[in-house]
C-alpha positions in Angstrom: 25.8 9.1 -8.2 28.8 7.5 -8.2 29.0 6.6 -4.7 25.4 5.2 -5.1 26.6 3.0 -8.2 29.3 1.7 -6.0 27.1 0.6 -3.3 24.8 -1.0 -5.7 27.5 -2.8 -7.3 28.8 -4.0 -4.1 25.4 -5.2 -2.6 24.7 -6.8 -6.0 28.1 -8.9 -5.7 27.3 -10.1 -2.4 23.9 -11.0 -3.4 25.1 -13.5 -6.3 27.5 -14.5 -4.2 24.5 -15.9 -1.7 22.9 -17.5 -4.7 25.6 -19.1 -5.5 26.7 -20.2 -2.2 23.0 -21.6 -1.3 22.8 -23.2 -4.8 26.5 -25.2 -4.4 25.8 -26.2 -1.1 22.5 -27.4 -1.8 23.5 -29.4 -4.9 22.3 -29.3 -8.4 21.4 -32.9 -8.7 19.2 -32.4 -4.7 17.6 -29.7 -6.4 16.6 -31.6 -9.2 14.9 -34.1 -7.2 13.3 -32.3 -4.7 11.6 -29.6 -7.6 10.3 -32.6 -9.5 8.5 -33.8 -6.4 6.5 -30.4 -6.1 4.2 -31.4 -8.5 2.5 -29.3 -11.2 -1.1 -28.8 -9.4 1.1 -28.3 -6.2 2.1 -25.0 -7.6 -0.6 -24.1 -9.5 -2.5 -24.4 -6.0 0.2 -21.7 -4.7 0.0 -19.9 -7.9 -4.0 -19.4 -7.1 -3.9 -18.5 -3.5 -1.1 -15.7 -4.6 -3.1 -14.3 -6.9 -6.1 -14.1 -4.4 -3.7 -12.2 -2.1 -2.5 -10.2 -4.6 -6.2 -9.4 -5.7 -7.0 -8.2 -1.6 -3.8 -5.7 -2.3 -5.6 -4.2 -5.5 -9.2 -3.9 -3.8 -7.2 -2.2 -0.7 -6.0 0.6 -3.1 -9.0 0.8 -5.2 -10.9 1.7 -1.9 -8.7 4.4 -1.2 -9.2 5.7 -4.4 -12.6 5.9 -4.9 -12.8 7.5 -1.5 -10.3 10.2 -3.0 -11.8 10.2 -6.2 -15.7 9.1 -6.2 -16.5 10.7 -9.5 -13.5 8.8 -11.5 -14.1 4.8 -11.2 -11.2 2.8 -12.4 -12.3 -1.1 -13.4 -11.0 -3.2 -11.0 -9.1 -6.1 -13.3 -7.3 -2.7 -14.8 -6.4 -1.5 -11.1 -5.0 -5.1 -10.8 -3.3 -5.3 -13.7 -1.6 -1.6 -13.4 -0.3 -2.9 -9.9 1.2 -5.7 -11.4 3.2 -3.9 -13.6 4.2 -1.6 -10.6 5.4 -5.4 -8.8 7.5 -6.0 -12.2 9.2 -2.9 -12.0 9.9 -2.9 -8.3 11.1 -6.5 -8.5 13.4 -5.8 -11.4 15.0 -2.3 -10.1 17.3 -2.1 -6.5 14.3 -0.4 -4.7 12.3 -3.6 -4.6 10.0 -2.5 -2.0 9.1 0.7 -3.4 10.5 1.0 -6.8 7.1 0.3 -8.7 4.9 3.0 -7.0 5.7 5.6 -9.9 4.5 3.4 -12.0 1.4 2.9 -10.3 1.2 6.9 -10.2 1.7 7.1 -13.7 -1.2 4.1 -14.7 -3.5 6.1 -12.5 -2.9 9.3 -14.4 -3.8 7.9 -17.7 -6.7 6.7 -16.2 -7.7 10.4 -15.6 -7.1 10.4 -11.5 -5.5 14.0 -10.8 -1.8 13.7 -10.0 -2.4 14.5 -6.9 -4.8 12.1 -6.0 -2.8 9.6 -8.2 0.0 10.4 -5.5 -1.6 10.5 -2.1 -3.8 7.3 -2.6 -0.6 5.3 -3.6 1.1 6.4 -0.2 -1.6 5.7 1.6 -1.8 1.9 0.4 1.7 1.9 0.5 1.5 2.9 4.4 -1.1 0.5 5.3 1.3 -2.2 3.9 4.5 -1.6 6.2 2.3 -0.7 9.1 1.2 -4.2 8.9 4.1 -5.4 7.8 6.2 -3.7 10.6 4.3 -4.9 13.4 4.1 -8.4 12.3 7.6 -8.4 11.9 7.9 -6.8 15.4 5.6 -9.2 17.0 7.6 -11.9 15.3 11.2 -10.5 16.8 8.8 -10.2 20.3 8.3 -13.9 20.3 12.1 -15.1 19.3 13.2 -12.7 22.3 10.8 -14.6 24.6 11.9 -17.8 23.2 15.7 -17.4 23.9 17.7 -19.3 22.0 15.7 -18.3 18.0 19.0 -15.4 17.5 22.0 -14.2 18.8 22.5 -11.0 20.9 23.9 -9.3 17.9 20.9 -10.0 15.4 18.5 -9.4 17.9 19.6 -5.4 18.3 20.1 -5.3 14.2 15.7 -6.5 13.8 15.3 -4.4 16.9 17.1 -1.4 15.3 15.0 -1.9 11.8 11.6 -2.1 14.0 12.7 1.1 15.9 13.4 2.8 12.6 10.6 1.9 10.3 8.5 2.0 13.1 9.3 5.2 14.5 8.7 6.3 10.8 5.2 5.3 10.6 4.1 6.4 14.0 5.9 10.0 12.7 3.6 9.0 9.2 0.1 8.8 11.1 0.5 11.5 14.3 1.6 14.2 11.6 -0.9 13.3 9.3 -3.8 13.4 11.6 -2.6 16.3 13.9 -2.1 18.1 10.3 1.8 18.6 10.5 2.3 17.2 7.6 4.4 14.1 7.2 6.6 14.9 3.9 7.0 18.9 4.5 7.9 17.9 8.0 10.8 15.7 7.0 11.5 18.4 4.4 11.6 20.8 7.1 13.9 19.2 9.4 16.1 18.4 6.9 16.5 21.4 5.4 15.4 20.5 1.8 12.5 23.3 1.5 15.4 25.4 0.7 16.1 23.6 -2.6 14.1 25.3 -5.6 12.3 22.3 -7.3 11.2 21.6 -3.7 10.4 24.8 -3.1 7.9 24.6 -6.2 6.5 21.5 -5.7 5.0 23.0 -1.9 1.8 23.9 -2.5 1.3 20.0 -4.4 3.2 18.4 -1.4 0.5 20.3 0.8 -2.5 19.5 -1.3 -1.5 15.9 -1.4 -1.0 16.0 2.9 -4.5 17.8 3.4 -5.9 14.7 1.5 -4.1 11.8 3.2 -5.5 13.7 6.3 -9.1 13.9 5.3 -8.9 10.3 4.7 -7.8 9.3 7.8 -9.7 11.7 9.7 -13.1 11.3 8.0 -13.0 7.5 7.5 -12.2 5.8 10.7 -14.2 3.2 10.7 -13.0 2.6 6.7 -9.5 2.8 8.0 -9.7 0.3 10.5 -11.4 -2.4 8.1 -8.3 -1.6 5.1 -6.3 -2.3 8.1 -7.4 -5.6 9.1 -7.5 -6.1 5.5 -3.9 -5.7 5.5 -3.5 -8.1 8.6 -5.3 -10.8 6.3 -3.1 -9.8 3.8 0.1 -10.5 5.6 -1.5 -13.6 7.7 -2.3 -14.9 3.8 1.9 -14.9 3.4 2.2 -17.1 6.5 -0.2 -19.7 4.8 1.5 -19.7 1.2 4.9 -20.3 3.4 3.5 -23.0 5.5 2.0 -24.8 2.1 4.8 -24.7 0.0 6.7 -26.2 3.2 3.9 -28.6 3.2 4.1 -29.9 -0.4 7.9 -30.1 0.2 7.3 -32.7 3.1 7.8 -30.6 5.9 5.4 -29.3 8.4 5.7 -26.5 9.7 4.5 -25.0 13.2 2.4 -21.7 13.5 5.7 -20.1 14.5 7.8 -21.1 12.1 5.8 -20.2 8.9 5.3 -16.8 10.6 8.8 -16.3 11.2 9.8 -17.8 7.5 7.4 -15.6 5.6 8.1 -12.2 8.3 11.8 -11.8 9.0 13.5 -12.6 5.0 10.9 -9.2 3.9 14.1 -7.1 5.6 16.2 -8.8 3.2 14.0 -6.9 -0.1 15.0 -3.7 1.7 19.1 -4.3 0.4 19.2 -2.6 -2.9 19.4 -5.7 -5.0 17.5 -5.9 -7.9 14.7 -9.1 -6.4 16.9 -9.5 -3.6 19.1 -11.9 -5.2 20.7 -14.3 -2.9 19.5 -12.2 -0.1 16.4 -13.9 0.1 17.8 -17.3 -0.5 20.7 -16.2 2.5 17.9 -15.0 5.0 16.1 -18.0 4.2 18.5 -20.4 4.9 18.9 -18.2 8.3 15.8 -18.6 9.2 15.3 -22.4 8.8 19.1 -23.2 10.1 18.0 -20.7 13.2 14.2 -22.8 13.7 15.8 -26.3 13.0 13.8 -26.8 10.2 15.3 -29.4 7.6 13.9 -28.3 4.4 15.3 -27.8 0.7 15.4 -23.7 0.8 17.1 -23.1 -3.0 13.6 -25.0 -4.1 11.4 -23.4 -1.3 12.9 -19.7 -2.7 12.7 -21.1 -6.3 8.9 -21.8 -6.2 8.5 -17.7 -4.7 10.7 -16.8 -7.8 8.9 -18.8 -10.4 5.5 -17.4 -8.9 7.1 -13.9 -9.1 8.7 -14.4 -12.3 5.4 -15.0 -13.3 3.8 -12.1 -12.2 6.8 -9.7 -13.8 5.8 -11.2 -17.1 1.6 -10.3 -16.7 3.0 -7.1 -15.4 5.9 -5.8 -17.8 3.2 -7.5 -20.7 0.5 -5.1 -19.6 3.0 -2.2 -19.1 4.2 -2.5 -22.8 1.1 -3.1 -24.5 0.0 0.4 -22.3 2.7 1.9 -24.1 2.1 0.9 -27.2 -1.2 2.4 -26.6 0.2 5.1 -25.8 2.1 5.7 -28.8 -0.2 5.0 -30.9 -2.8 7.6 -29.8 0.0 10.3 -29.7 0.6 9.2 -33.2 -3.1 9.6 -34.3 -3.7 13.1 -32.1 -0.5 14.2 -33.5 -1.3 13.3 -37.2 -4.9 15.0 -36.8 -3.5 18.1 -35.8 -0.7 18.3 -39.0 -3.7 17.1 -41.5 -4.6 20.2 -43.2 -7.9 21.5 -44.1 -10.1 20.8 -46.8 
């Protein structure tokens, strides 16, 4: 724990200390000037074509969910609005790629989904994400290596060392899953951590869950291939919101460049920062410095936060009022029972 904290602490530091560094270099008063030239319809053109993505992420899971669970349907705008409160949480916590799927867990519970189910249907929609996310990334660290002169030795074997991990962890993810190993009592396995009671307990669950993320993939090829192009779309609609906020700024980017942009600064949401502060303004300014790109990044980042900022206050709104629901009908079940009889 307190080894953790330190690390936290320490990343957390170095974070603010990008933001600020990014933000002194680029100058209050250049800031100021370029923002007010990205003009209110300018954003809410971004804002629209976010939400449109974001949308394409929420019909991707409900899929898998109604393929889990046919007789339970959960409205889609409340399958929206449960993920965005899993984005808030993420966002706001150090885990900010992986921080919110609890929450979504939890939503999916009250909406009567079996835990299990609840579990194995937010994995799986997890998965489909890095594995598109992964190889784009890959593809893009494919092209800089043909190119030459995008990154140094040294950064080249740190993204080639990410790819082989990650990677390497979703190849593991699918060949167990289909070939019935089982991915998470696998890992368990190897690392010894059967051994530790509440593990031990939660087996049969952990199996349960791994027999139906097999069955999916198994049963529904032909499903599985279109939630994967899905997710292709998904990532491909990233490159675009990249290229047009570049575009509004004055600066056009290439194919390339946009891909590279919107690709490579995702590693930087994997440091335990809460919203990868400074990290995504750092990798940013990378990125552009690497490509040659002359472009504002403090504004380019700001517009991402102020569209993500946005979306932690629809999804922390929907997550309290849930538990204010919440409350409220443990209040009334509880009272019921303590009324006494007439």
């Amino acid at each position: 724990m307190v080894k953790r904290t330190f690390f936290f602490l320490l990343f957390l530091i170095i974070g603010i200390s990008l933001f600020l560094s990014v933000l002194f270099n680029t100058g209050l008063e250049e800031i100021g000037t370029t923002l007010a030239e990205f003009s209110l319809l300018h954003f809410i053109i971004f804002l629209v074509l976010s939400l449109l993505n974001f949308a394409l992420f929420t019909y991707r899971w409900g899929v898998i969910i109604k393929q889990h669970n046919k007789k339970k349907k959960v409205p889609f705008y409340r399958l929206f609005l449960h993920r965005m409160s899993a984005y808030a949480v993420s966002y706001l916590t150090p885990s900010a790629t992986t921080g919110g799927e609890p929450v979504r867990i939890f939503f999916l519970q009250e909406e009567g989904v079996a835990t299990r189910t609840a579990i194995s249907s937010t994995v799986i929609d997890k998965i489909f994400e890095y594995t598109a996310l992964i190889l784009f990334i890959f593809s893009g660290v494919v092209v800089s290596l043909f190119q030459g002169s995008l990154f140094s030795g040294k950064a080249e074997l740190m993204l080639l060392g990410f790819i082989v991990l990650f990677g390497g962890l979703i190849f593991w993810f699918y060949y167990a899953t289909i070939k019935n190993i089982g991915f998470f009592s696998s890992i368990l396995n190897f690392c010894k951590l059967n051994k530790i009671k509440w593990i031990k307990k939660c087996e049969k669950s952990i199996l349960h869950i791994e027999k139906q993320m097999a069955h999916f993939y198994t049963q529904n090829i032909p499903r599985f291939i279109f939630l994967m192009f899905l997710s292709f779309c998904m990532v491909f609609f990233m490159v675009f919101e990249h290229y047009l906020i570049a575009r509004f700024l004055g600066v056009k980017l290439t194919f390339l460049q946009s891909f590279l942009s919107a690709t490579l600064p995702g590693i930087s949401y994997m440091i335990p920062v809460p919203g990868a502060l400074g990290m995504l303004e750092g990798s940013h300014a990378g990125i552009f410095a690497i490509l040659g790109v002359s472009i504002n990044v403090f504004v380019f980042v700001l517009i991402i936060r102020i569209r993500d900022l946005i979306f932690i206050l629809i999804g922390l709104g929907h997550a309290s009022k849930h538990g204010i629901q919440m409350m409220y009908r443990s209040f009334i079940k509880n009272g019921n029972k303590k009324m006494p009889k007439t």
